[in-house]
mmCIF file as gemmi writes it, N, C-alpha and C atoms, coordinates in Angstrom:
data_model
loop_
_atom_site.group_PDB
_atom_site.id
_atom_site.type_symbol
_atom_site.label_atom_id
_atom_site.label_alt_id
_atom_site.label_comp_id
_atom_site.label_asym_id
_atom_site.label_entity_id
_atom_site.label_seq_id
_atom_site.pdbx_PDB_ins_code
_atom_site.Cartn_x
_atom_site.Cartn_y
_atom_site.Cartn_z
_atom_site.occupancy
_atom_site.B_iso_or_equiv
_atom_site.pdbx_formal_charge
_atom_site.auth_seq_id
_atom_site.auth_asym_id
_atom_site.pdbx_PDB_model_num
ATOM 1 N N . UNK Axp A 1 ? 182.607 -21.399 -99.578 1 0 ? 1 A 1
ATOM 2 C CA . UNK Axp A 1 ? 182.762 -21.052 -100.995 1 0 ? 1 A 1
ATOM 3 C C . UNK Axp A 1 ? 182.635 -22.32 -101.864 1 0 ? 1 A 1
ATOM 4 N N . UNK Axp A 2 ? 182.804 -23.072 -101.402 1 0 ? 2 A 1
ATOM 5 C CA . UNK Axp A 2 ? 183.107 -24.514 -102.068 1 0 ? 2 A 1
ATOM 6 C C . UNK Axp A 2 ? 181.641 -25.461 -102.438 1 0 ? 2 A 1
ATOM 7 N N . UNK Axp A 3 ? 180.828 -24.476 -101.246 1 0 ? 3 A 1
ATOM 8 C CA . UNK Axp A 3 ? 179.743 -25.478 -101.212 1 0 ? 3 A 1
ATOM 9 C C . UNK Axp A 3 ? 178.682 -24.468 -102.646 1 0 ? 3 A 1
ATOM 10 N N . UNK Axp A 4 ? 178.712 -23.513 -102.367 1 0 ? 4 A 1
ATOM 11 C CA . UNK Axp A 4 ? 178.799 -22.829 -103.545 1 0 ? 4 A 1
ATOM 12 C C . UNK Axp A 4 ? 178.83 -22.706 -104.929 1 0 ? 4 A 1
ATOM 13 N N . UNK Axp A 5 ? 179.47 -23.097 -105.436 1 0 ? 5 A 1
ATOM 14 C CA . UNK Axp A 5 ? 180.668 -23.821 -106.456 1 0 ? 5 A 1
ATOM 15 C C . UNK Axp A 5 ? 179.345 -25.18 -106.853 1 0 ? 5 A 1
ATOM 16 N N . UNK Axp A 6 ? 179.667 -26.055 -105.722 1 0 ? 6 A 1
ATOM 17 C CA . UNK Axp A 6 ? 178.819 -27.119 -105.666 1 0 ? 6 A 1
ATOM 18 C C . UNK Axp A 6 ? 177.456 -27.107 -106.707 1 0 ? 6 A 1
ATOM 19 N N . UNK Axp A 7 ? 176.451 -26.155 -105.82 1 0 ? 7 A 1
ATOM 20 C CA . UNK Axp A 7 ? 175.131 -25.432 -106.119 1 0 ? 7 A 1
ATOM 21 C C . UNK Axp A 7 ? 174.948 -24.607 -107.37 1 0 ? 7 A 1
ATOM 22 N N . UNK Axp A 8 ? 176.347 -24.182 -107.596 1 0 ? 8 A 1
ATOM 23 C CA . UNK Axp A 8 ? 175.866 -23.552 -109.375 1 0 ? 8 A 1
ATOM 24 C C . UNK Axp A 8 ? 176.077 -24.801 -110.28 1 0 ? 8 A 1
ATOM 25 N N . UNK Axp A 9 ? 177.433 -25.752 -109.755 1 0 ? 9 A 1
ATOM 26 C CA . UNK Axp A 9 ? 177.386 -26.949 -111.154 1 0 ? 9 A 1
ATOM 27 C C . UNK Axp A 9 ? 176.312 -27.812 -110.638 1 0 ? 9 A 1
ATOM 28 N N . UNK Axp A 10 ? 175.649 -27.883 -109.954 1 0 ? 10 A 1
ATOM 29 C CA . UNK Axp A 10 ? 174.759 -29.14 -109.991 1 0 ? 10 A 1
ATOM 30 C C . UNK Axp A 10 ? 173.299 -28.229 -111.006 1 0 ? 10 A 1
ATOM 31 N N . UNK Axp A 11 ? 173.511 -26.893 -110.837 1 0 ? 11 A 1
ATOM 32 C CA . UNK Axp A 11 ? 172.137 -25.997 -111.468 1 0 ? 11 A 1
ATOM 33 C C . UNK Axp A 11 ? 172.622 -26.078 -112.717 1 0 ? 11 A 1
ATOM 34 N N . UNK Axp A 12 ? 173.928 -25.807 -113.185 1 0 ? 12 A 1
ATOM 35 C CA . UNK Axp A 12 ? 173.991 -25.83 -114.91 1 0 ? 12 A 1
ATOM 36 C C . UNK Axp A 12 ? 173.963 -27.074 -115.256 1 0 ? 12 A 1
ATOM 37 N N . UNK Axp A 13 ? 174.124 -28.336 -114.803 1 0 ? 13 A 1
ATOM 38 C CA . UNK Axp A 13 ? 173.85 -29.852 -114.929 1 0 ? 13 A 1
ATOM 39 C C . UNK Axp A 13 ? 172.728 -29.955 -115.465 1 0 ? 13 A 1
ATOM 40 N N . UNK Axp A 14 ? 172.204 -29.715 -114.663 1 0 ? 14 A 1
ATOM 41 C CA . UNK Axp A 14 ? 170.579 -29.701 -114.608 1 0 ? 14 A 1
ATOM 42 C C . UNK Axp A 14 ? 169.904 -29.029 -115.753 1 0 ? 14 A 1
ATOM 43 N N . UNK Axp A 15 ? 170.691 -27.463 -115.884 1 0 ? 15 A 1
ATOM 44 C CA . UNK Axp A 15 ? 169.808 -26.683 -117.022 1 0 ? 15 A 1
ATOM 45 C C . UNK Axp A 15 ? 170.257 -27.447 -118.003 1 0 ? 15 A 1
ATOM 46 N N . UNK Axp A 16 ? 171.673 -28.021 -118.36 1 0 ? 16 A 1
ATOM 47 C CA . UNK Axp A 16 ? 171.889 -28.283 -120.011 1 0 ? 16 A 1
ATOM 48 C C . UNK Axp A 16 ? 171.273 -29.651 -119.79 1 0 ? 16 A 1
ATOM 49 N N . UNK Axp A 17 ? 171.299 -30.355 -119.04 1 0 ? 17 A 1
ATOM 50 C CA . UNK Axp A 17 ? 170.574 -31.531 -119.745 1 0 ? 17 A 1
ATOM 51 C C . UNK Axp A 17 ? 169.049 -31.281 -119.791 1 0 ? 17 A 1
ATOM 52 N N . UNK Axp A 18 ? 168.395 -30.588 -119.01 1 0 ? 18 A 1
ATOM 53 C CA . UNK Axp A 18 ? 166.87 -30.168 -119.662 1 0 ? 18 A 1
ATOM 54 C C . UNK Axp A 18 ? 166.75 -29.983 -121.028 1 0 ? 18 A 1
ATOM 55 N N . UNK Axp A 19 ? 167.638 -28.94 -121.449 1 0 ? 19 A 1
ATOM 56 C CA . UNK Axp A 19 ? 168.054 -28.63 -122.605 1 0 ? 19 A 1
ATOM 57 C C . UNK Axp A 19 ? 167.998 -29.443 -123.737 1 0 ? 19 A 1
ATOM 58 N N . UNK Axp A 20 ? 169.101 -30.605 -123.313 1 0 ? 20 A 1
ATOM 59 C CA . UNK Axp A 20 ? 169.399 -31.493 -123.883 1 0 ? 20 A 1
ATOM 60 C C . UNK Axp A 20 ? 168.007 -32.108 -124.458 1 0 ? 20 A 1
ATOM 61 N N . UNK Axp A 21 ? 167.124 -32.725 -123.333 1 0 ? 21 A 1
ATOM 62 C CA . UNK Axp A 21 ? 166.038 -33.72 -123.285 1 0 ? 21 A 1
ATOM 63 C C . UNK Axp A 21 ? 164.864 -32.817 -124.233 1 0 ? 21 A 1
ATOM 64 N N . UNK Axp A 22 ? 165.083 -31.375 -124.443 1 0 ? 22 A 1
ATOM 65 C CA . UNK Axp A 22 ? 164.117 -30.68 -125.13 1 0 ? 22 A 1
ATOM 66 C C . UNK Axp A 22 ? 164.332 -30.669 -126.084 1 0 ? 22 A 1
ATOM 67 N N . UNK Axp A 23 ? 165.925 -30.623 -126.669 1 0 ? 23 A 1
ATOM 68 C CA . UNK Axp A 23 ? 165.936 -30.306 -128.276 1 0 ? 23 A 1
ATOM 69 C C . UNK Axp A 23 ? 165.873 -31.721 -128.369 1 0 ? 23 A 1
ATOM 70 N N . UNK Axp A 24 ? 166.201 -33.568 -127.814 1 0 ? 24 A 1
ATOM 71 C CA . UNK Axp A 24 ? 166.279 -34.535 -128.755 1 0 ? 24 A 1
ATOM 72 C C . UNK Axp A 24 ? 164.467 -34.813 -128.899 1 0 ? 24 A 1
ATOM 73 N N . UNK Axp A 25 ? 163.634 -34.179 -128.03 1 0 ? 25 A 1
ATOM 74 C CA . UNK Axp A 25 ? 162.083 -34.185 -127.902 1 0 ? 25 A 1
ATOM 75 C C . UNK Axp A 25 ? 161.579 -33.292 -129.391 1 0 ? 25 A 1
ATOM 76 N N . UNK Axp A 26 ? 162.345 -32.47 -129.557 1 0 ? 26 A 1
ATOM 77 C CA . UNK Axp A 26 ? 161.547 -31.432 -130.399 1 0 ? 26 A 1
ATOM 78 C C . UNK Axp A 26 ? 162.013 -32.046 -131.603 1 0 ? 26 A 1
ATOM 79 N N . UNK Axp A 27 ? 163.672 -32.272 -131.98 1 0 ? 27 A 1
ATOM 80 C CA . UNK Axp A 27 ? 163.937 -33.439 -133.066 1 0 ? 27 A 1
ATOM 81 C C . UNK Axp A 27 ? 163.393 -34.216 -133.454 1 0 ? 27 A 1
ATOM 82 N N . UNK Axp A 28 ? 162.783 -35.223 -132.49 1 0 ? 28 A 1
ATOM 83 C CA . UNK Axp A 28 ? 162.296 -36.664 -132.822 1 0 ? 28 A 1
ATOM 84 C C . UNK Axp A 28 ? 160.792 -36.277 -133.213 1 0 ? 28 A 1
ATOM 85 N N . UNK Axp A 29 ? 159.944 -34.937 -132.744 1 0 ? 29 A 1
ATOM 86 C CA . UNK Axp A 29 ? 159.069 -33.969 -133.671 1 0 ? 29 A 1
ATOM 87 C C . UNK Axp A 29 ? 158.833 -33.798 -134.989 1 0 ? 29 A 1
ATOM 88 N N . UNK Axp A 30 ? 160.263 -33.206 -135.453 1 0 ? 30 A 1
ATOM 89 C CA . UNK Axp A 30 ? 160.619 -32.595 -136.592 1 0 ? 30 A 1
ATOM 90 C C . UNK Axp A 30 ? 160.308 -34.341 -137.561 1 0 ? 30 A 1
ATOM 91 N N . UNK Axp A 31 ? 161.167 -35.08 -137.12 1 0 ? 31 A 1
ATOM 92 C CA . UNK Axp A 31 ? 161.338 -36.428 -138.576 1 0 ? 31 A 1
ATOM 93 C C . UNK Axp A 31 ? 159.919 -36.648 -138.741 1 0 ? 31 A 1
């Protein structure tokens, strides 16, 4: 169960900082 656990926070890590790297990409767009 633990390892589990592991494998979803390393996947939402991952999704929000994609995230992250897309909106300061699309920002630095916008100026």
């Amino acid at each position: 169960m633990t390892d589990l656990y592991m494998v979803l926070f390393a996947f939402a890590f991952f999704l929000i900082s994609a995230l992250y790297l897309y909106a300061c990409d699309h920002l630095m767009e916008l100026r």
